[in-house]
N, C-alpha and C positions, 0 to 999 in steps of 0.2 A: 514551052513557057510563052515564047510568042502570040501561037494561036490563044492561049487563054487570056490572054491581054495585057501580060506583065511590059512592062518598060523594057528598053536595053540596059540602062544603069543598074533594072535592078537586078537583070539576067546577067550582067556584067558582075554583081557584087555576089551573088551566088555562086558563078564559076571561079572566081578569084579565090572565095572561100574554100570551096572543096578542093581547088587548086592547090593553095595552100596546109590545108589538112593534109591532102595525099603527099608533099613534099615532108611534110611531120612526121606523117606516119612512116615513109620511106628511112627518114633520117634515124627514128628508133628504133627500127628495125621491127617494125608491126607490120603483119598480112592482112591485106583487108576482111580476110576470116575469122580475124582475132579482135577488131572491132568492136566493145561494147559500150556501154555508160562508164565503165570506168578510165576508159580509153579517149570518151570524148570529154572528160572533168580533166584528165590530164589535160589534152592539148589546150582548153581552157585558161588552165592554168600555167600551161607555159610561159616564160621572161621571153617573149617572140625578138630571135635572133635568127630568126628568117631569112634567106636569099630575098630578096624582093625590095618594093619601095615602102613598106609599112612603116609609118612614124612612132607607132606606138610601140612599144613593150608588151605592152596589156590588153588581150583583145576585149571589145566591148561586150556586153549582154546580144547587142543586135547581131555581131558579126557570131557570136559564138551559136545562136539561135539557129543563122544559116547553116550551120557544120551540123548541128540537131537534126537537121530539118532532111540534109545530105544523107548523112547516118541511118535515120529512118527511112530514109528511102532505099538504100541499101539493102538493110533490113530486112523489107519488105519483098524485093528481088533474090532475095534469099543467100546474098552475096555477105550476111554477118549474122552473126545472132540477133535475138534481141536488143534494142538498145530504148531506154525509154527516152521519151519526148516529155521534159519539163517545158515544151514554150508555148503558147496559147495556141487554145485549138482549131480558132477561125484563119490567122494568118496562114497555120502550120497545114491546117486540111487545103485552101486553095493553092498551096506550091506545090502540095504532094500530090494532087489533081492535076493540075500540070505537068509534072514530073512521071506522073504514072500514065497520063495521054500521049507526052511524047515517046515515051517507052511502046506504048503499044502502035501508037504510027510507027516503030522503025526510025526515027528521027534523032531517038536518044535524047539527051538534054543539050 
């Protein structure tokens, strides 16, 4: 995400995100194989009583778009099923462009 030009905040609020998802999904008892749309409406909608410094309860639209965005890239790596992507498609195509450049440099995210 670096080389495609993204900020650190915002590469910082994307790993927080999936950070957080992966400690969710841990906590349910979900494999990241089992992963789909329904999977990320729950986390969505969870009352976030999360380990962490999160103020809210509620995650926003923005924060939950990142776990979407995560999701699908997953996805995509073949690491869950399908999951669909309700979040606009210009933001969501340049991360997963990123996401999918650092994957194939070996870099990871």
């Amino acid at each position: 995400m670096v080389s495609a030009g993204f900020a650190e905040l915002t590469i910082a609020g994307y790993m927080h995100s999936a950070i957080h998802f992966g400690g969710w999904l841990e906590a349910q008892g979900v494999s990241p194989s089992n992963i789909d749309e329904n999977t990320v409406k729950a986390f969505g909608a969870h009352c976030c009583q999360c380990p962490g410094h999160r103020g809210h309860k509620r995650l926003s639209r923005h924060y939950l778009a990142r776990v979407e965005r995560f999701a699908g890239y997953l996805a995509r790596r073949g690491v869950t099923g399908p999951v669909a992507n309700t979040v606009p498609e210009t933001p969501a195509s340049s991360v997963a462009r990123a996401l999918d450049e650092a994957d194939v440099a070996g870099t990871g995210y």
